[in-house]
N, C-alpha and C positions, 0 to 999 in steps of 0.2 A: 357502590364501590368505595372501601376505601379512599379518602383523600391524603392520606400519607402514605410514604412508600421510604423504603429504604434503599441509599445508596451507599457510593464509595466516597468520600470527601477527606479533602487534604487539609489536616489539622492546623498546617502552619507548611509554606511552600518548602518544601527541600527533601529529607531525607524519605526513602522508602518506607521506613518507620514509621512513618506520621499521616499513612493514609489510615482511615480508617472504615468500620461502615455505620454509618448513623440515620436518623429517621428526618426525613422533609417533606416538603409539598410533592402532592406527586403531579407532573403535565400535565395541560387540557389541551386537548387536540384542538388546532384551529379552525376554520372551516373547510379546509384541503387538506388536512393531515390525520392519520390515524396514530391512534396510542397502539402500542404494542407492550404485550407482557414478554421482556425481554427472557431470551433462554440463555443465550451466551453471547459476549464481545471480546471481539477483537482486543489484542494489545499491541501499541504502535509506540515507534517513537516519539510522538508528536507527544504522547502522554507523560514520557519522562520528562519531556521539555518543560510542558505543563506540571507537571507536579511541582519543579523545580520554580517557578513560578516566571521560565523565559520564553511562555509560549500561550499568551492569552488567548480563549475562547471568540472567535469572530462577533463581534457588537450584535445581541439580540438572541446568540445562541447560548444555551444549559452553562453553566460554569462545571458540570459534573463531569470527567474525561471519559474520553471514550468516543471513538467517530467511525464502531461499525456495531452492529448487533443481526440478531436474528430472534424470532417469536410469534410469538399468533400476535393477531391483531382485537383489542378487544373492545373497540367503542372508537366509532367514525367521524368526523367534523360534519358537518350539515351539506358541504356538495362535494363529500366525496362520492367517486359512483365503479372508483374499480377495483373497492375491496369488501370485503364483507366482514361480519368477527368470526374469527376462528379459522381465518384463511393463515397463513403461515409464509411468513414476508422475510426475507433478510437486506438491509442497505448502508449504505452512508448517510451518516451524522454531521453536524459540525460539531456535536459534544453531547453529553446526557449519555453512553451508554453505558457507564460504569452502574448502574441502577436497576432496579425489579420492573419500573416501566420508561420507556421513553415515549418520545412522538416522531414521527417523521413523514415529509410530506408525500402526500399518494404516487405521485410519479417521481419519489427517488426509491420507491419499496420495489423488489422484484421477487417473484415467486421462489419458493426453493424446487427444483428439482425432488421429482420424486426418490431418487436417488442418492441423495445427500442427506443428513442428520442435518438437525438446529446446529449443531455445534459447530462442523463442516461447513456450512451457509456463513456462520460469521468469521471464518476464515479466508472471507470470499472479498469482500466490498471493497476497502482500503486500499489493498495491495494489489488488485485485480484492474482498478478505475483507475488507479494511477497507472500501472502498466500499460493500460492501454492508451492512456493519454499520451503516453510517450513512446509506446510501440509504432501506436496505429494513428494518430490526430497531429502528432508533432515527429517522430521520425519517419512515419510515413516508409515503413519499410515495404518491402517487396520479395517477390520468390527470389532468390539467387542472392538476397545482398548479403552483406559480412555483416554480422553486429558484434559488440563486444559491450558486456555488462557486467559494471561493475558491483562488488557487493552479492555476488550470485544467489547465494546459500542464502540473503535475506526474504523476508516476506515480498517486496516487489522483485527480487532479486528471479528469484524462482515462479511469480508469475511470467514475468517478461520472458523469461527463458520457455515457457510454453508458447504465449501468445507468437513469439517469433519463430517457433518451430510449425506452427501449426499454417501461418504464412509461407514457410518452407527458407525460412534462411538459414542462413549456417552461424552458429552460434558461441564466441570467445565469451569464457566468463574468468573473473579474478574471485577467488576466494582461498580461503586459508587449507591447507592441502587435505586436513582433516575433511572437508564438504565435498574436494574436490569429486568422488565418485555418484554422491547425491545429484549434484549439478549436469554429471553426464549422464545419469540416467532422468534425468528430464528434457534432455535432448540438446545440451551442450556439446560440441564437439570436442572442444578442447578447455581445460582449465588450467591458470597460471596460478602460482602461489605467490599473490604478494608479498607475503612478509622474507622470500628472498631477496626482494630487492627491487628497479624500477622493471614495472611489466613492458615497459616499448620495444626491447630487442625484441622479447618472445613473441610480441602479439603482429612484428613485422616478420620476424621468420616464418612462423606461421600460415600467414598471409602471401608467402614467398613476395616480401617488400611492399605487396601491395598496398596495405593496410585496408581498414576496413568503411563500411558505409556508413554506421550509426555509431553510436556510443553514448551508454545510459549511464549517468555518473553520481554519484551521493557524496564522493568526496570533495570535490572543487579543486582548490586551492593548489594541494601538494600533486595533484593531478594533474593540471591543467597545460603543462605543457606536454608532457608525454601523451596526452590526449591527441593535441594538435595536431602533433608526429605524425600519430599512431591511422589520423585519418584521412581516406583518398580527396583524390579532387570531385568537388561538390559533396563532401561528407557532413554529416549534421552531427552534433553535440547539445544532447539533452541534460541538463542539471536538473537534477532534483531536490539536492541537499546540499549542504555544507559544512560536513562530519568534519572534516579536515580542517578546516579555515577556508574563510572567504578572500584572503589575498594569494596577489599571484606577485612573488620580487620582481621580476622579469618577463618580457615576452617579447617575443620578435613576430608583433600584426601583420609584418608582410606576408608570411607562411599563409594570414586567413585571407589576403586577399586575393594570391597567386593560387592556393587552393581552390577558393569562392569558397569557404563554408560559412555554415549556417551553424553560429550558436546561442540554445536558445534555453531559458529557465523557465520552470514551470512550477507551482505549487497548487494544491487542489484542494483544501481545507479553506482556503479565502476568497475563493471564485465564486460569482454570483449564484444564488436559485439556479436561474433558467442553465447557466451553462452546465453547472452538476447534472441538472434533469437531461439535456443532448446526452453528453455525456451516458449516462446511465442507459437511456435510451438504444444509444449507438450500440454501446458493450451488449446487452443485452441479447439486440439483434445476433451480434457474431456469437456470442460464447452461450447461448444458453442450450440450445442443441448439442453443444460443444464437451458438457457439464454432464451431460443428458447421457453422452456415450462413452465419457471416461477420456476424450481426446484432453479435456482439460480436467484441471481437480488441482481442490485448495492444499495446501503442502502444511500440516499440522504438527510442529513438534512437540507441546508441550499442552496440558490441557489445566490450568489452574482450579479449584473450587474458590470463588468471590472473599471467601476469610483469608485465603493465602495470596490474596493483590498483591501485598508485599513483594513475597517470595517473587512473582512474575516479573515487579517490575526488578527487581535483581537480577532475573536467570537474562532479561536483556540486554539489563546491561551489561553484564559481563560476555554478551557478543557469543554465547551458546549456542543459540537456536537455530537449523534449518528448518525457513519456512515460518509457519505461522504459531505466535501463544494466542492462547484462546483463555478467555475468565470464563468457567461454569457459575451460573448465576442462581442465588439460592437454591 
């Protein structure tokens, strides 16, 4: 095999411009990881971060972006024992999968449904693992609770919105009104248009005052008190980003402690091995039957071919997309 390979690499950190694809070393599987001939990855924001050069690759992982792919597998580490070559794997990365091959370690790989495309599969990993970290392992939701997620129309945006339907809650999303009937037809009940104005009247009338049990957030900052509000007693508040800014002017803590909630941040690109591998494990278990009968499925907006990286990271940024970009890879 070939020892070079071609990826995507960023000429000099900053504009979309300056990615390019050029020729390197290609990975050596370690002895628990399989190479995989990559078909297609995901595109996240972590990459724009990265491009930009405010969002370093975790110590020891690819400097190449990219943190989901799908592919056959085509040459094993020495005790790997539960894949073969030519089995057909999609997962999460900490980096590498902007590229014709990656590696990744055997118990983060999951099989693709026979019903899914390569392309479909890497739709899947990023958006899916983090949903569920904050669905199912940190809000801990339930039949009956109220959740409210923000960012709906995004790529976790519109996992979450499944994974919480399929637990049977009732489900508030915020997004721009254009998304809004995307978002109910994956089983949002109702949608707020943020860019009217602050969502807490709405998502209390709604709620007839009650307000609700969860809340998945990517903005922070400019959010964080209408958050508060917005949540019942013993409600949880999951962060996952900090689109908006990470300050908050003001807060009145007694609402969290007369509440009791629970707010808690989470990022899943920096988390150890073994807890990705639970993690993956866990998900697995619940969704992949799930995958199997169409209860669940990746949400695809855009499909780039790997010469047009550019154009992707663009169509992101400018905040387009429901659902998922996908890079088609060579």
């Amino acid at each position: 095999m070939n020892e070079l390979m071609k990826a995507v690499i960023v000429n000099s950190p900053g504009r979309a411009d300056d990615l390019m694809i050029d020729t390197m070393q290609r990975p050596e599987p370690k002895e628990n990881e399989v190479l995989v001939k990559v078909e297609a990855a995901g595109i996240n924001r972590a990459d724009i971060l990265q491009r930009k050069g405010m969002y370093p690759p975790p110590k020891g992982a690819s400097s190449v972006m990219g943190l989901e792919i799908s592919g056959n597998v085509v040459q094993k580490g020495k005790k790997v024992t539960r894949w073969k070559n030519g089995d057909k794997v999609f997962g999460l990365l900490p980096g590498g999968g902007y590229a014709e091959y990656a590696v990744i370690h055997e118990d983060m790989a999951m099989p693709i449904p026979e019903n899914l495309s390569l392309v479909e599969a890497a739709a899947i990993p990023e958006v899916f693992l983090t949903a569920f970290q904050a669905i199912n392992w940190l809000g801990k939701v339930n039949k009956g609770d109220t959740v409210l997620i923000h960012a709906g129309a995004s790529g976790v945006g519109t996992a979450a919105i499944q994974l919480a339907k399929v637990i049977g809650a009732d489900i508030l999303v915020t997004a721009s009104e254009p998304k809004h009937e995307a978002c109910k037809k994956l089983g949002a009940k109702e949608a707020i248009n943020y860019k009217k104005g602050p969502f807490e009247d709405d998502v209390l009338k709604l709620t007839n005052q009650d307000g609700v049990d969860l809340i998945i957030d990517f903005i922070a900052g400019p959010y964080f008190n209408q958050n508060i509000n917005c949540l019942k007693t013993d409600g949880r508040l999951v962060i996952l980003a900090t689109l908006g800014g990470g300050k908050v002017d003001e807060c009145d803590l007694r609402k969290v402690l007369v509440k009791r909630l629970s707010i808690m941040g989470s990022t899943l690109r920096a988390r150890d091995r073994d807890y990705q591998i639970r993690l993956t494990k866990d998900f697995a278990a619940f969704a992949m039957k799930r995958f199997e009968s169409g209860k669940l499925k990746p949400v695809i907006d855009q499909v780039f071919t790997w010469d047009k990286v550019a154009d992707a990271h663009r169509y992101m940024e400018a905040n387009k997309n429901i659902g998922k970009i996908v890079l088609k890879i060579a």
